[in-house]
N, C-alpha and C positions, 0 to 999 in steps of 0.2 A: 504493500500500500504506500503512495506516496503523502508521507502526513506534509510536503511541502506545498503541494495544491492542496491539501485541505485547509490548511492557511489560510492560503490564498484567498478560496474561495470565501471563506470566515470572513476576512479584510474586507473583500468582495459586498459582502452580504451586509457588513457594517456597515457602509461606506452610502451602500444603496438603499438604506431604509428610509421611509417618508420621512421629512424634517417633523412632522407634529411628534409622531413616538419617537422620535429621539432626546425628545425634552422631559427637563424632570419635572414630577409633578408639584405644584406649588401648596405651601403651608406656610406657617407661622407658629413660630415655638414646638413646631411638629405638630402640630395638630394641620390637616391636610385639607382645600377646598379647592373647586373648579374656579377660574379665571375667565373674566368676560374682557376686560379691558385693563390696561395702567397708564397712571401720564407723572409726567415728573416736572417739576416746577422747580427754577435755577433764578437767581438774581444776585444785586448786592445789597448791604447794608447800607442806607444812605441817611446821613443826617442834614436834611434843608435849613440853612441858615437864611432866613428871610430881614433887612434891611429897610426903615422908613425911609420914602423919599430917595430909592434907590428902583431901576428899574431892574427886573430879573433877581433871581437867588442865587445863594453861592452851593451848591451840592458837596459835600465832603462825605468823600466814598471811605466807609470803616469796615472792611473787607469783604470779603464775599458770605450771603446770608447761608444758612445748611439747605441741605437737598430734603423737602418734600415730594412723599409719592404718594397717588393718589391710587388707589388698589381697589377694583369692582369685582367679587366674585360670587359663588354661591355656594350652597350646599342643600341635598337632596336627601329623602330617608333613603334611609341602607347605605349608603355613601356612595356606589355610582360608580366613572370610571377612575374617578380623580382620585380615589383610598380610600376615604373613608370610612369608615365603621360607627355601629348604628345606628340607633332611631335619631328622625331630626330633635329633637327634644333633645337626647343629650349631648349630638353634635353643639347644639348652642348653649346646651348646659358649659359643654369644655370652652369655648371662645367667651364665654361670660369669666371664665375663673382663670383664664390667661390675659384678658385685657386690664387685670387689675392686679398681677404681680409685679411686684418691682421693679426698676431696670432693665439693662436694653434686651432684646431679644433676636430671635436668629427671623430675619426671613428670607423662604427661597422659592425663587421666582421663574417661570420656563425663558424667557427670554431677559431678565435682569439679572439674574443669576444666585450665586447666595451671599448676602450681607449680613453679618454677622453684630452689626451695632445700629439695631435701628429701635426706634422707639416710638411706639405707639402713642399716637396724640387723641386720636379717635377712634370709636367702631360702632356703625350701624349695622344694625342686624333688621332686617325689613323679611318677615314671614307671609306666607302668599295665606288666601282665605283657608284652603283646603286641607291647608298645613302638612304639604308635602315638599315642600321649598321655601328656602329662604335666604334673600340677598345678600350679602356683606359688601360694607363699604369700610374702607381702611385707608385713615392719613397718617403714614410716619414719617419719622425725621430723623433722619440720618445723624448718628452722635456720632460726629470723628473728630473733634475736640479732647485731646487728653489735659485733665484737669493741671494733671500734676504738671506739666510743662508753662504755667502762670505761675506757679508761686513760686516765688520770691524765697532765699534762702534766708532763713528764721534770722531775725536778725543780730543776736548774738555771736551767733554763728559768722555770720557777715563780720562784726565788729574785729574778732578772734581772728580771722585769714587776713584782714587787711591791717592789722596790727603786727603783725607775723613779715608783711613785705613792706611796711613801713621800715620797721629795726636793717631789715637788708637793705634795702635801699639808702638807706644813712649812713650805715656802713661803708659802704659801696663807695659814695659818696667822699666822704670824707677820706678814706684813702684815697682817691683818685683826687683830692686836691691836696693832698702829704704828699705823698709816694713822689720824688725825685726832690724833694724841698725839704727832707728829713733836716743836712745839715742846717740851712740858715735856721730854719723853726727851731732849732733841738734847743736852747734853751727857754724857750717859752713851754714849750711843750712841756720841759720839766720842772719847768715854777706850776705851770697849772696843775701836775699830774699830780703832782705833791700837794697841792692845796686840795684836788681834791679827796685824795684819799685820808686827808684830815679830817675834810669836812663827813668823809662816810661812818669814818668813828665815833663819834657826835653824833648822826642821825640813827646809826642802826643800835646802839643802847637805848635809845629812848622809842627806836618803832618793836624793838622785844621784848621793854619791859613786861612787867606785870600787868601793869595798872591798862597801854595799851591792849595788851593780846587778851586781857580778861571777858572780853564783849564778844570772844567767837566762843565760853562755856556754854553746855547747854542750860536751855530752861531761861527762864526771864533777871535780867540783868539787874535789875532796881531802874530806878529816876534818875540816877544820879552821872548814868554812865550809858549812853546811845548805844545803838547796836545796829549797823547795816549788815550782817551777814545773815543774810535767809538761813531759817531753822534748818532748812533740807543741807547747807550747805557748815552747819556749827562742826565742832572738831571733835566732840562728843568724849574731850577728854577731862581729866580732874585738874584741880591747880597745880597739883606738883608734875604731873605730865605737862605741864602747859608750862610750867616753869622751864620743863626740861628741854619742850620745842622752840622756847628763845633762847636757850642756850644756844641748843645746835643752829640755829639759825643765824646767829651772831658768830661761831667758827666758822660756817658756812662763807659768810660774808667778807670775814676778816683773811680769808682762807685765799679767797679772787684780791684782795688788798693784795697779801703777800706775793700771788702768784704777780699781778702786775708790777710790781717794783722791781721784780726778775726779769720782766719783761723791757721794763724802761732802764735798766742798765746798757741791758745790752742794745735799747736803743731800736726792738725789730718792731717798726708803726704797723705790721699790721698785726701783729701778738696784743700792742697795747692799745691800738681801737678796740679789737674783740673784746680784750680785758677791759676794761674801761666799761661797754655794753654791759658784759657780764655782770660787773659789780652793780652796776645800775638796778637792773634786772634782779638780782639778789635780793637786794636793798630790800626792793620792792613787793618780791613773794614772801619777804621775813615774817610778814603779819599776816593771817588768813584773814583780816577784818580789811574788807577795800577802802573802807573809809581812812581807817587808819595809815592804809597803804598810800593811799593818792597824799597824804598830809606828812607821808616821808618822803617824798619827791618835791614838796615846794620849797626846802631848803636845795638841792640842786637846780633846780629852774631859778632861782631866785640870785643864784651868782654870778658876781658883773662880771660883764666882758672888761679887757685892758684898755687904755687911749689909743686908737691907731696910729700908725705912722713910723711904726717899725718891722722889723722882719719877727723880731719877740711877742712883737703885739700878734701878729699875724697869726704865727704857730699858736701864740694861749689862746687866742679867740675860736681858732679852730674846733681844738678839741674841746673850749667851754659850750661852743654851739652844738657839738657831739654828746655831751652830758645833756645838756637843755632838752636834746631834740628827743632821746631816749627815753629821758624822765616824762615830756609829758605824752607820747606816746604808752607809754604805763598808766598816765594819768588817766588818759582813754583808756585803755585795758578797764581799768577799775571801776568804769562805771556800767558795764556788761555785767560784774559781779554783783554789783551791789543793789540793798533792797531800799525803795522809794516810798517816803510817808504819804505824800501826796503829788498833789496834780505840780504845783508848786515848786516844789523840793528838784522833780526829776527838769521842768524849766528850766530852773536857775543852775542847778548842775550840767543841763546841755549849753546855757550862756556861756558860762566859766569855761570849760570845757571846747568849744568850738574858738571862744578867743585866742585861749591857748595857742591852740591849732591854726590860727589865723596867721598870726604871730610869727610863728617858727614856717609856714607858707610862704609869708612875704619873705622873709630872712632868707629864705633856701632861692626863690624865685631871681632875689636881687643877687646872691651869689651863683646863677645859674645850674641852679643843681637839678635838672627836669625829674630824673626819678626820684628824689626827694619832695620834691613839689606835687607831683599826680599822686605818688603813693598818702600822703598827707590830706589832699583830697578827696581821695576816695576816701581813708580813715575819717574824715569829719562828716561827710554825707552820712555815712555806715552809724557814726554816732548820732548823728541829730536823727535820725530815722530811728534809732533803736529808743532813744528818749522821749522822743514825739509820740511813738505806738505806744511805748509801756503807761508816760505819763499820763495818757488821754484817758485810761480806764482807772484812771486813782480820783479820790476828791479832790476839792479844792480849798483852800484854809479861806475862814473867813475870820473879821475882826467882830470881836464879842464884849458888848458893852451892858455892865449893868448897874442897876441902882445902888444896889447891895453886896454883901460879899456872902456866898451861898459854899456849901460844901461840893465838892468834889461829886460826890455822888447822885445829887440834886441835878447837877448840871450834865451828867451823862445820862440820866434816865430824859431831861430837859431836851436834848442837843441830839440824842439817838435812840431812844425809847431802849436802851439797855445799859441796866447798870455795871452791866462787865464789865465794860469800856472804861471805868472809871480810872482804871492804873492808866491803859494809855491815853487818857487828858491829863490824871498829872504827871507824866513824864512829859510833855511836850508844852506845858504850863509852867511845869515848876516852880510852883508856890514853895512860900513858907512853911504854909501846912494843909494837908488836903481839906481840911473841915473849913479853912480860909482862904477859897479862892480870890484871886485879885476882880478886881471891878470892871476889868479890860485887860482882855489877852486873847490872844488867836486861836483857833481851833477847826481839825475839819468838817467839812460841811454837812460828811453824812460817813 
């Protein structure tokens, strides 16, 4: 037998069958009816800008709208040639209990073919007198929109990556305006290196102590001592561990001191940029309370530049703008971390905050440093966006005036119909005494 003409002929036989049986039969979420008609309806989104005293409009096209289709078919008892299975009563019992689950569904079509995201906007079901047939009429809408490809990467998240190419890019930066000028700078360079690894010793005793790092313990701190670190994020340790993490934290620190003074002997600028960074950076994770953190960086942002006009000046000013630019680059770090009282609070920490950043923008723009400058920008957008979304769902403080001087608790059950609240009004009041609120003080609104 030659099975290669049988083949053939198979090919043959395929190839030659009427176009109507060679179509699949159409349904919806698998439930199967006969087709009478489709029509598909295509346009764009247009928004008509209309003008007084202007003839004509202006049309702004905002993409193209999704594909409607418009779907005519039927169903017959017994179900006929198109599949179906049984009586019409439960055939439209099933098209009843699939037009009303959730989400997109499959349909497949003899000449559209099969689409796998469509979603049912409408369904008429139109039964003849006799009640041996009945029409279906079907509008869907094509969902090929993935949601997920709009949103916007969370915005701390955002904050975290563009903080991360800011420090590179400063780097970068600043060697590239060292690197061949080591000699003339080399004495400024090391009046400043040494002033600042002064001024680090000085700041990281007092961002380790006690009294700081005591507002990352768990549990509620009292009135007398603020707390920005969100509970999810406290240290969850005892005081004498917490004693022991500014210890280490203070070797830690002092550890980058040492190694950079190794470094500036021998004079290698790009050992003592990195180190330089590094200490910065240290400094700055020493306290797991951000608040505290960003308030150990304003002592470096806060140190003068030299008078221009020499090669010494040059070199200190360098590497002082390389301390500045780090420090408040953390100082942004810090505010991704930290927890906001109110609507207010996160404001005025994005004002300060973007100044900052303004600041050390122009500075870098006017010393032509381009990836200092864009990377800075995008760090200030990434902050004012992360401060703008968070602070917009907190209250707002308003000013509270009274007759009288009322207790503490009077005035949270007054101000918020619960008296819980009462520790955090006097912690953000700070009276003399809670039983004697003052007669005027701020509080939030709700």
């Amino acid at each position: 037998m030659d099975f290669n003409s049988i083949d053939k002929t198979k090919k043959t036989n395929n190839i030659n069958l009427p176009f109507f049986q060679s179509l699949q039969p159409a349904s919806w979420r698998n439930i199967p009816f006969g087709i009478t008609s489709a029509s598909m309806s295509l346009g764009r989104k247009l928004a008509i800008h209309e003008y007084p005293y202007t003839d004509g409009v202006w049309v702004e096209d905002l993409g193209a709208k999704g594909k409607n289709f418009h779907i005519m078919g039927f169903i017959v008892e017994g179900g006929g040639a198109y599949g179906g299975k049984g009586s019409l009563k439960e055939q439209i019992e099933a098209f009843e209990k699939i037009a009303l689950q959730w989400e997109d569904g499959i349909l497949c079509h003899p000449t559209l073919g099969v689409r796998s995201k469509m979603a049912l906007q409408n369904l008429e079901i139109d039964q003849d007198l006799q009640g041996r047939t009945a029409s279906l009429r079907f509008t869907f809408i094509e969902n090929a929109v993935n949601p997920t490809s709009m949103i916007l990467a969370t915005p701390k998240k955002d904050v975290d990556d563009n903080v991360k190419a800011a420090k590179k890019a400063t780097i970068i930066d600043t060697l590239f305006k060292l690197k061949g000028e080591v000699r003339r700078y080399r004495n400024g360079i090391l009046t400043k290196v040494n002033r600042f690894t002064t001024q680090v010793r000085q700041v990281i005793f007092t961002a380790t102590s006690l009294f700081t790092m005591i507002t990352s313990l768990p549990g509620e701190i009292g009135r007398y001592i603020g707390s920005a670190v969100p509970r999810d994020k406290k240290t969850q340790k005892t005081v004498s561990q917490l004693i022991g993490l500014g210890s280490a934290s203070r070797v830690n620190v002092l550890n980058n001191v040492q190694k950079l003074a190794t470094d500036l002997e021998d004079m290698n600028i790009e050992k003592v940029v990195n180190g330089i960074a590094d200490t910065v950076v240290a400094v700055f994770e020493a306290n797991p309370d951000p608040l505290q953190a960003m308030n150990a960086m304003l002592p470096l942002i806060n140190m003068p530049n030299m008078p221009e006009g020499t090669d010494d000046a040059k070199g200190f000013n360098l590497i002082n703008d390389l301390i500045h630019r780090i420090a408040v680059i953390c100082v942004a770090q810090s505010t991704a971390d930290r927890q906001y009282l109110s609507y207010d609070d996160a404001r005025n920490t994005r004002d300060i905050v973007c100044k900052l950043l303004d600041d050390e923008m122009r500075l870098a723009g006017d010393q032509g440093l381009d990836k200092t400058y864009n990377s800075l920008q995008k760090l200030k957008t990434s902050v004012s966006q992360d401060l703008t979304l968070r602070g917009g769902d907190l209250a707002k403080i308003k000013q509270i005036d009274a007759a009288t001087s009322l207790p503490s608790l009077v005035w949270a059950q007054q101000l918020y119909q619960d008296s819980k609240r009462e520790g955090e009004l006097v912690k953000s009041v700070n009276p003399i005494h809670p039983a004697f609120m003052p007669i005027q003080f701020k509080a939030l609104l709700s």
